[in-house]
C-alpha positions in Angstrom: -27.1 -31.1 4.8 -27.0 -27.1 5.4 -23.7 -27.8 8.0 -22.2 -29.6 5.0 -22.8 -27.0 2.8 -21.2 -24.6 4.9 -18.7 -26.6 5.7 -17.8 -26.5 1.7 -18.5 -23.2 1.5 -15.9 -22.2 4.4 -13.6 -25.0 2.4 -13.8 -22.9 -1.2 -13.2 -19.8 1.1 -9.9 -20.9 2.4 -8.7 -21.4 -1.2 -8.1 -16.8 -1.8 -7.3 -16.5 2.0 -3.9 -18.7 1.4 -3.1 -17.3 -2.0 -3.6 -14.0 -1.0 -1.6 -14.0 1.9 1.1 -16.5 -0.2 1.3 -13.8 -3.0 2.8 -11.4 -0.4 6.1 -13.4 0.1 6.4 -15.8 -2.3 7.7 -13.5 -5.1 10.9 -12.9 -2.6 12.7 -15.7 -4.3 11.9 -15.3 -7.7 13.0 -11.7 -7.6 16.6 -12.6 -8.7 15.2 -14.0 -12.0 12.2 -12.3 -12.1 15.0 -8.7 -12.8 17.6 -10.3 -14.4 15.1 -11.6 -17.3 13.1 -8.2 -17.3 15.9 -6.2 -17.0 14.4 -4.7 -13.8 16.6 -1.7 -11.9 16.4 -2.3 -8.2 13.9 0.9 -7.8 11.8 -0.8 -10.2 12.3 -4.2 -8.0 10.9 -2.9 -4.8 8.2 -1.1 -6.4 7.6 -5.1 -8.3 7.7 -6.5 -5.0 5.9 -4.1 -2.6 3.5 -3.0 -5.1 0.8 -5.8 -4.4 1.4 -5.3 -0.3 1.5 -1.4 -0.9 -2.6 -1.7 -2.6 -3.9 -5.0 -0.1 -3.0 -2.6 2.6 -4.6 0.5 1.5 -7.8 -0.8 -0.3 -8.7 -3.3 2.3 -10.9 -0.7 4.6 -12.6 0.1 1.1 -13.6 -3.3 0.1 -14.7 -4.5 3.5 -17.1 -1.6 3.1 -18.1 -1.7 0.1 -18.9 -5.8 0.5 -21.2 -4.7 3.3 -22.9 -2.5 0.9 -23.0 -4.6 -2.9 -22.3 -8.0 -1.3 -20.0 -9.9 0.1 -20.1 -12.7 -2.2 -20.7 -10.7 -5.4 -17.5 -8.7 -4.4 -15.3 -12.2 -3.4 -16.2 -13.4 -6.8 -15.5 -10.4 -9.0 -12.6 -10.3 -7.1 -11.3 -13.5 -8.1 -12.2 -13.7 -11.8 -10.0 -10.6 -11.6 -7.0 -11.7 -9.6 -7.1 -15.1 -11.5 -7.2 -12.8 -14.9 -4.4 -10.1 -13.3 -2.4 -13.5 -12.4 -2.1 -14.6 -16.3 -0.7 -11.2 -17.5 2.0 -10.7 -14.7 3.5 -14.4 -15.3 3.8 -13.0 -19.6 4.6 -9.7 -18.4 7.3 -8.2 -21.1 8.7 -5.3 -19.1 9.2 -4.2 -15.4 6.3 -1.6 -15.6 3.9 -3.3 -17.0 4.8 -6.2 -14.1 4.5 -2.8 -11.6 1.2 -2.2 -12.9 -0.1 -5.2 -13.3 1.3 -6.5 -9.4 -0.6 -3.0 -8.1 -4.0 -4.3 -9.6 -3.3 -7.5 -8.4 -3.4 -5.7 -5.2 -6.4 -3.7 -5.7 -8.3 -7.8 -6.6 -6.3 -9.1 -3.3 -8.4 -6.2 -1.2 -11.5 -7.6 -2.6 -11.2 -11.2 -1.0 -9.9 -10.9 2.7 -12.5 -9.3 4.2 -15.1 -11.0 2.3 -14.2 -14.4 3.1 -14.3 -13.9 6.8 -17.4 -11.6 6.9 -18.8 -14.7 4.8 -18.0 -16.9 7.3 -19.5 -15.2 10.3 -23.1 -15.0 8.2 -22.5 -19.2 7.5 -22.2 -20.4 10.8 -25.0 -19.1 13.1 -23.6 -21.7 15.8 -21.0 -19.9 17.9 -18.9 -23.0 18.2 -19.1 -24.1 14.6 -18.1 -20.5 13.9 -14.9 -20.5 15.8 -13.5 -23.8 13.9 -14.2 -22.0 10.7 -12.2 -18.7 11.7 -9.8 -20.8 13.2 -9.3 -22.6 9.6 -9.5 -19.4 8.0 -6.7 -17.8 10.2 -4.7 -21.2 9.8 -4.9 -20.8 5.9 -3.9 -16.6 6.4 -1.2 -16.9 8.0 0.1 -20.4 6.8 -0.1 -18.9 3.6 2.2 -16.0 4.0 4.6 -18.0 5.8 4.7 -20.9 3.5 4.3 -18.5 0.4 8.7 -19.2 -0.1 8.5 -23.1 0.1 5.7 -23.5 -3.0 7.8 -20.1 -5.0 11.4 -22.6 -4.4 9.7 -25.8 -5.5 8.1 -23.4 -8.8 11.7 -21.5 -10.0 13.3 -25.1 -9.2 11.5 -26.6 -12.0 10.0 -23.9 -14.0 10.3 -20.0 -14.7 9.6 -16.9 -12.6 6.2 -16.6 -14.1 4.8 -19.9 -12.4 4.8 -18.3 -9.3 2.0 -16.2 -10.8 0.0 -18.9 -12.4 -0.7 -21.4 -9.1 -3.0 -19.1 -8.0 -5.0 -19.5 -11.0 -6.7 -22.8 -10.5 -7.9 -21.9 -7.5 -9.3 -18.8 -8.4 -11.1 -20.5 -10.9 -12.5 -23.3 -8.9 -13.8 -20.0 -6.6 -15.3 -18.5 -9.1 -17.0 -21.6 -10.6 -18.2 -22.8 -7.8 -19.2 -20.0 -5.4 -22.6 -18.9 -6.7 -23.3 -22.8 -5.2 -21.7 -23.3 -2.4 -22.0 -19.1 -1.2 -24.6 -17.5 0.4 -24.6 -13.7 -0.7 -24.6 -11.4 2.2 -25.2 -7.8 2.6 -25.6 -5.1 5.2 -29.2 -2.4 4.5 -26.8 0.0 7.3 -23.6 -0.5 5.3 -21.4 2.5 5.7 -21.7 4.8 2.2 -18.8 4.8 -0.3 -17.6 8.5 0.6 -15.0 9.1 -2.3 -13.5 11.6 0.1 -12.9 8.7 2.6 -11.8 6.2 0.1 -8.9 8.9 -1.0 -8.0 10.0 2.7 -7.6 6.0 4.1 -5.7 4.9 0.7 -3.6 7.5 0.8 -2.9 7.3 4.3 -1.7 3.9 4.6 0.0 3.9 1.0 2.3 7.2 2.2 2.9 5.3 6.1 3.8 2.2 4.7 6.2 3.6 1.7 7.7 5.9 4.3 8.6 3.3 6.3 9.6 0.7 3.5 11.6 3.6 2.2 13.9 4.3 5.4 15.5 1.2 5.0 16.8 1.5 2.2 17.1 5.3 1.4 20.6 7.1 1.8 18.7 10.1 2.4 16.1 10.1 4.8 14.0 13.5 3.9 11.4 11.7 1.4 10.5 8.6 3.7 10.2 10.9 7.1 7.8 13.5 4.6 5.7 10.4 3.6 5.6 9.5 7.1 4.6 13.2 8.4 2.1 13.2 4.8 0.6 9.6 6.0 0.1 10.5 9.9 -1.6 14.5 8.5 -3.6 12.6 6.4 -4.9 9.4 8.7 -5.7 12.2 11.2 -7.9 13.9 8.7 -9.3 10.4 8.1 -10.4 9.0 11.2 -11.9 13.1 12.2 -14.2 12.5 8.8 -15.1 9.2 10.1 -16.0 10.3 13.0 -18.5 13.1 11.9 -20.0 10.7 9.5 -23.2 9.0 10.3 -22.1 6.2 8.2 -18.8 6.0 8.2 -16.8 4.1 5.5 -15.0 2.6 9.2 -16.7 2.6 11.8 -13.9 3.3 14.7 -16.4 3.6 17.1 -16.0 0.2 17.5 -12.6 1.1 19.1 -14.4 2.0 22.2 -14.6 -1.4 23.1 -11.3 -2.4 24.9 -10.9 -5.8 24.2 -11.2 -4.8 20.6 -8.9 -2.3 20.5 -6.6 -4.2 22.5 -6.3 -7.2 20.0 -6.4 -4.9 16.6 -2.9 -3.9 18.8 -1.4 -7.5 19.5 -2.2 -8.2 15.8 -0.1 -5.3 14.7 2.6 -5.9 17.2 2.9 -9.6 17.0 2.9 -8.9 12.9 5.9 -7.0 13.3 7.5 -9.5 15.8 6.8 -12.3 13.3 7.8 -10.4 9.7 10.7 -9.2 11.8 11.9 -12.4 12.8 11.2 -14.2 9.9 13.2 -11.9 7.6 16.4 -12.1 9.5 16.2 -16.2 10.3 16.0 -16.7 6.3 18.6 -14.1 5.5 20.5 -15.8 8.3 19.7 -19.6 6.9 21.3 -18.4 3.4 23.9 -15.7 4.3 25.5 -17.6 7.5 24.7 -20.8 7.3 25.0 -21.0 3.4 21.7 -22.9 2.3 20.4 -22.6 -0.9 16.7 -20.3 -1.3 15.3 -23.4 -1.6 16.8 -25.5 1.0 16.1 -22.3 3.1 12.7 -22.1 2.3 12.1 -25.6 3.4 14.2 -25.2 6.6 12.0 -22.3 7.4 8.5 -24.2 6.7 8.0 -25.4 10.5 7.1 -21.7 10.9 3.8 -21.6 8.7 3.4 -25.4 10.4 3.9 -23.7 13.5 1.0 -21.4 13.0 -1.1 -23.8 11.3 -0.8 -25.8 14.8 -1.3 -23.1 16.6 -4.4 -21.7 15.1 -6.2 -25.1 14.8 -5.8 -26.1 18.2 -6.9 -22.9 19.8 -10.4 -23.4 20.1 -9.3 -26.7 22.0 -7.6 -24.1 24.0 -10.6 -22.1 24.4 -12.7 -24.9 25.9 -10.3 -25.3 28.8 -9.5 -21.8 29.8 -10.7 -18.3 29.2 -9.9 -17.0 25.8 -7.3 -14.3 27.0 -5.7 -16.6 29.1 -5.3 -19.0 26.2 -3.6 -16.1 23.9 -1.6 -14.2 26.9 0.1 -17.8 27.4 0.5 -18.6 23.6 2.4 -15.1 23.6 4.0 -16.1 25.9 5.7 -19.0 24.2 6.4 -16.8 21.5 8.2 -15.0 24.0 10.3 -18.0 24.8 10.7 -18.8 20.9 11.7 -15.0 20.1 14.4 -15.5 23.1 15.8 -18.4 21.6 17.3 -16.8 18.4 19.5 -15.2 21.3 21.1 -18.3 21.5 21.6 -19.3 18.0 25.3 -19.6 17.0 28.3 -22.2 16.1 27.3 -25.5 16.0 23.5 -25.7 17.6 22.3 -22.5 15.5 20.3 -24.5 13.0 18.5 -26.7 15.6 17.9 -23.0 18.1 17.0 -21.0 14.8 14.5 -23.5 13.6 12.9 -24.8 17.3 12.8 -20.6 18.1 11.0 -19.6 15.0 8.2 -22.8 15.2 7.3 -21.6 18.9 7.6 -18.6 18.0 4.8 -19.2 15.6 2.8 -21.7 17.6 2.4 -19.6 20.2 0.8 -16.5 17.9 -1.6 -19.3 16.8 -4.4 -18.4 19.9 -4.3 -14.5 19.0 -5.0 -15.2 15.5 -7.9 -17.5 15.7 -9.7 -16.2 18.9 -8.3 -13.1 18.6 -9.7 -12.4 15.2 -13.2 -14.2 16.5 -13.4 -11.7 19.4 -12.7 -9.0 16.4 -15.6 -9.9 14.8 -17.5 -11.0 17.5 -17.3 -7.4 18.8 -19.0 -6.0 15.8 -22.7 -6.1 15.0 -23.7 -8.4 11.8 -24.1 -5.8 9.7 -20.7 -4.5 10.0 -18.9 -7.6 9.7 -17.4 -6.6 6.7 -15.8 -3.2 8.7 -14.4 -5.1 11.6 -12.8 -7.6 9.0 -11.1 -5.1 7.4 -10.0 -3.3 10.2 -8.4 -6.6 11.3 -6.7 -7.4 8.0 -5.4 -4.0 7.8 -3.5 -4.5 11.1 -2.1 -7.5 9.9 -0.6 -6.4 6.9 0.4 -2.7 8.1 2.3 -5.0 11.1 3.8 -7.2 8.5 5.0 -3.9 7.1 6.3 -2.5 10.4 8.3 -5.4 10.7 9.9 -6.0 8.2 10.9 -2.3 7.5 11.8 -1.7 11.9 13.5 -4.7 12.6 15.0 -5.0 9.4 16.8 -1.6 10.1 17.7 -2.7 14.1 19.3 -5.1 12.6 21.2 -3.6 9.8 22.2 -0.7 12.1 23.8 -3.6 14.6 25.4 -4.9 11.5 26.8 -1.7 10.5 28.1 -1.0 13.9 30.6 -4.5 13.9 31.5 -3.8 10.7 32.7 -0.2 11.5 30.8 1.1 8.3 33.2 -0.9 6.1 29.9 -2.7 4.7 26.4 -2.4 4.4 25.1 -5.7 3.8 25.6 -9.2 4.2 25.2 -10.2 0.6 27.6 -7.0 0.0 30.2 -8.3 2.0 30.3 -11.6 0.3 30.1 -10.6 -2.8 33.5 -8.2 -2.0 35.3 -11.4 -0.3 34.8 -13.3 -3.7 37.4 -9.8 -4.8 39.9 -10.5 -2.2 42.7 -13.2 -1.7 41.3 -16.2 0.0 43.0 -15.4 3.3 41.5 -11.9 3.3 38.2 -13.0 1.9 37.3 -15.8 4.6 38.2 -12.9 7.1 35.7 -10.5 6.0 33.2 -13.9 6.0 33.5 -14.4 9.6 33.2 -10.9 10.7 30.1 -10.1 8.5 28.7 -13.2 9.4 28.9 -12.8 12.9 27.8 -8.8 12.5 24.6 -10.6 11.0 24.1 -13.1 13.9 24.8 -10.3 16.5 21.7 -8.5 14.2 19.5 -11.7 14.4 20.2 -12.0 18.6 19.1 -8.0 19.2 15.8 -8.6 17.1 15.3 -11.9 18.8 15.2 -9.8 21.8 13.4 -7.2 20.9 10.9 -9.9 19.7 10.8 -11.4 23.1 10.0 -8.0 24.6 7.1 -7.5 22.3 5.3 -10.9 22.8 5.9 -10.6 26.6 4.5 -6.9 26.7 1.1 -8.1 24.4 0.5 -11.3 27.2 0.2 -8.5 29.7 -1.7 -6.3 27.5 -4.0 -9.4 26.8 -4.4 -10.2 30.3 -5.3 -7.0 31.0 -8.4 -6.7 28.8 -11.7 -5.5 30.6 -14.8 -4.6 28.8 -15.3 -1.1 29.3 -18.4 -1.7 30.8 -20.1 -4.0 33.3 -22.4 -5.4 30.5 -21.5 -8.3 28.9 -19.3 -8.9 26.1 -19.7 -9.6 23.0 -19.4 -13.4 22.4 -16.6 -14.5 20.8 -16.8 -17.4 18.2 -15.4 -20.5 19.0 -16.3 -20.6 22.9 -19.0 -19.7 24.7 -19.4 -16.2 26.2 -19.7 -16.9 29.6 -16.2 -17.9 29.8 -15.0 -14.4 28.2 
C-alpha cells in the first residue's frame, strides 16, 4: 500500500516537471501572434520569451535551499497555486509588459517546483532500485517536456488563441495542488543551508547577467553591453561561490564539487544541454526555413526528439543492470555522437529522413546521462541536502540550454553570414526580400540562403558530435577521488559503480 502511494505520489510529481520544462519552449511558436495581437516590439519579444528562462535559472539555487529549510512539499505546493494563478493572468494579459512581468513571476513559481519534486522523490523511495525508476520518470517527463513543449503550443494556436498555451498548465497545477497534501510526504532538512540575503542577490544576479550576456550577443549589433554582462556575471559568481565557501552553511554547498564523479556529470549536463538546445534550434529552423513545413507540421516532424529522450531515459536503468553506470552513459553519448554527425549529411533529397533519424539518436542517446546521471547527482549528496544537489543539477540544465542556444545559434549564423557575403542576416530575412524581387532573382537568393543555412546546420552538427564524443571520455574517465566507496547511485546497485 505505502509503494502505491509513492508510486502516486511520484505520478502527481511528474505533472510540474513536464509543464515546467514545456513552458520554456512552447511559447516559441506562439510568439508571432502572441506580438502582433499585443503590439509587442521585438525588444519587448525577447524579454516575453526569455523572461521565464532568465528567473528558473537564477532562482533555482534559492528555492532548492530554501525547500531544505521550510519544506519541500510546502514550497512545491505554494509554488503551484502560484504558477497555476500567474498562468491565468498571462493568457488575459492586455499589454507586452504586463505579459513581461507576469512571464518573470511565472519564473520565479517555475524555481519553486524543480528542485522540489526530485528532492521529494529521493525522501519517497528508500529502495535504491525503486528510486532510480522514479528519477528516471522524472528525467523522462523534464526533458520530454521541453522538447515536446512545440508539438502541444502548434496543436493550441491551431485551434485556439495565443493565450491557451498559458492555460494547459492550469489543470495540472490544480490537480497538484489538490491532491498533494494526500499523496506528499513533507520533507525538510534541521542542517538546511540559511537564507543568506547576500547570497540569494550574488547567485541571482550572477546567472541572470551570464545568461542575458550571452542571449544578448546574438542578437546585439554592438557587442559592448553583452561582453559587460558577461564580465558583471563572471565578477559576481566569483564573489558568490568565495561567500559560499566561508559560510558554514552555505545557501550551495559546492563542497560537494569535490567529489569527481559529481563534478564531472554537473559538466556533461551542461555540455550535452548545449549540444541538444543547439541542435534542436537549427533542425526546426531548418524544417521550416529549407524545407518549407509549416510551425506546426514542424513541430510534429520534430517530436521523435522528446520521444527519443523519453526512450532513452526510461530504459536506462535497464541499462544499468547490465553494465556499470558510466559505461551505460559514455556509450549513450556516444550515439549522440553518431546522431550529431548525421545532420552532416542532411541535404537534397534524403535531408528529412538524416535530419529526423540524427536528432532522435541524438536524443536517445542523452537518455542514460539524464536519468543515472542526475541519480548519481543526488546520490552523491547527503539527505539533508537533497534539495542543494537538485538545484545545482537543474541549474546546469537550464544555463546549458542557454549556452546552446545562444553559442551555436551564433556558429551558425556567422557560417550563414559568411556564404552569403554579408548580403543577409537571416534566413527568414532573405526570404522575406526574395518575395521583393522578380521571380528569377527571388528563387536565386532561395537557394543560396537556403544552402548558407544547411552549411550552418552541418558545422553545428559537428561541433555537436565533438561535444558528445569528448563527455563519453570525460564519463569514462570518472574516478572517486578517493579509495572509499561511492556514493550509491539510485537505480543500480553500488557495487557496480
Amino acid at each position: 500500500m505505502r509503494i502505491n502511494r509513492a508510486w502516486l505520489g511520484a505520478a502527481l510529481l511528474m505533472l510540474p516537471t513536464f509543464l515546467v520544462a514545456m513552458d520554456l519552449t512552447a511559447l516559441l511558436l506562439a510568439l508571432p501572434q502572441l506580438a502582433a495581437d499585443l503590439g509587442a516590439t521585438s525588444v519587448q519579444q525577447l524579454w516575453i520569451s526569455d523572461g521565464y528562462g532568465f528567473l528558473v535559472a537564477g532562482m533555482v539555487i534559492t528555492m532548492g535551499t530554501l525547500g531544505d529549510r521550510i519544506g519541500r512539499r510546502r514550497l512545491l505546493l505554494a509554488g503551484a497555486a502560484a504558477f497555476a494563478a500567474l498562468s491565468v493572468v498571462a493568457a488575459f494579459a492586455t499589454g507586452p509588459l504586463m505579459l513581461i512581468v507576469v512571464r518573470a513571476l511565472l519564473g520565479v513559481a517555475g524555481a519553486t517546483l524543480a528542485p522540489s519534486t526530485l528532492a521529494l522523490l529521493t525522501t519517497m523511495f528508500r529502495d535504491e532500485r525503486q528510486r532510480g525508476k522514479a528519477i528516471a520518470a522524472w528525467a523522462t517527463c523534464q526533458f520530454t517536456g521541453g522538447a515536446l513543449g512545440p508539438v502541444l503550443a502548434g496543436f493550441l494556436l491551431q485551434h485556439f488563441w495565443w493565450g491557451s498555451v498559458f492555460l494547459a498548465a492550469v489543470p495540472a497545477m490544480v490537480l497538484l495542488a489538490l491532491a498533494g497534501p494526500v499523496l506528499l510526504p513533507e520533507s525538510r532538512s534541521d542542517q538546511a543551508g540559511r537564507l543568506d540575503p547576500a547570497s540569494v542577490g550574488l547567485s541571482l544576479a550572477s546567472v541572470l547577467l551570464i545568461v542575458y550576456g550571452i542571449k544578448q550577443l546574438t542578437v546585439e549589433n554592438v557587442r559592448a553591453l553583452p561582453a559587460v554582462a558577461l564580465v558583471a556575471g563572471a565578477v559576481i559568481g566569483w564573489v558568490f561561490v568565495r561567500r559560499q565557501l566561508r559560510l558554514e552553511t552555505p545557501l550551495l554547498d559546492l563542497r560537494l564539487l569535490r567529489n569527481r564523479p559529481f563534478t564531472a556529470v554537473l559538466v556533461a549536463l551542461v555540455f550535452a544541454g548545449i549540444a541538444m538546445a543547439g541542435t534542436g534550434l537549427l533542425v526546426t529552423q531548418y524544417l521550416q526555413g529549407v524545407l518549407g513545413y509549416s510551425p506546426f507540421a514542424s513541430a510534429i516532424l520534430f517530436a521523435p526528439m522528446g520521444l527519443g529522450v523519453a526512450a532513452g531515459t526510461l530504459t536506462a536503468p535497464l541499462l544499468a543492470r547490465r553494465m556499470k553506470p558510466t559505461t551505460a552513459i559514455a556509450a549513450g553519448l556516444a550515439a549522440s555522437a553518431i546522431g550529431s554527425l548525421l545532420l552532416i549529411g542532411v541535404a537534397d533529397g534524403r535531408a528529412l529522413p538524416l535530419a529526423i533519424t540524427g536528432i532522435t539518436v541524438l536524443a536517445l542517446g542523452t537518455g542514460p546521462l539524464f536519468a543515472l546521471g542526475t541519480g548519481l547527482v543526488i546520490g552523491s549528496a547527503p539527505p539533508e541536502r537533497a534539495g542543494s544537489a537538485a538545484s545545482m543539477s537543474e541549474t546546469g540544465n537550464y544555463i546549458g540550454g542557454s549556452l546552446g542556444l545562444a553559442l551555436l545559434g551564433t556558429v551558425a549564423a556567422v557560417v550563414y553570414r559568411e556564404r552569403m557575403d554579408g548580403t543577409s542576416d537571416s534566413l527568414p530575412a532573405a526570404i522575406a526580400a526574395a518575395e521583393n524581387r522578380p521571380a528569377g532573382q527571388g528563387a536565386e537568393l532561395l537557394h543560396t540562403a537556403r544552402e548558407a543555412f544547411t552549411a550552418g546546420l552541418h558545422v553545428t552538427g559537428a561541433v555537436g558530435a565533438v561535444i558528445f564524443a569528448g563527455l563519453a571520455v570525460l564519463v569514462l574517465a570518472m574516478r572517486p577521488a578517493t579509495t572509499a566507496a561511492p556514493a550509491p547511485v539510485p537505480g543500480y546497485e553500488a557495487t557496480r559503480s
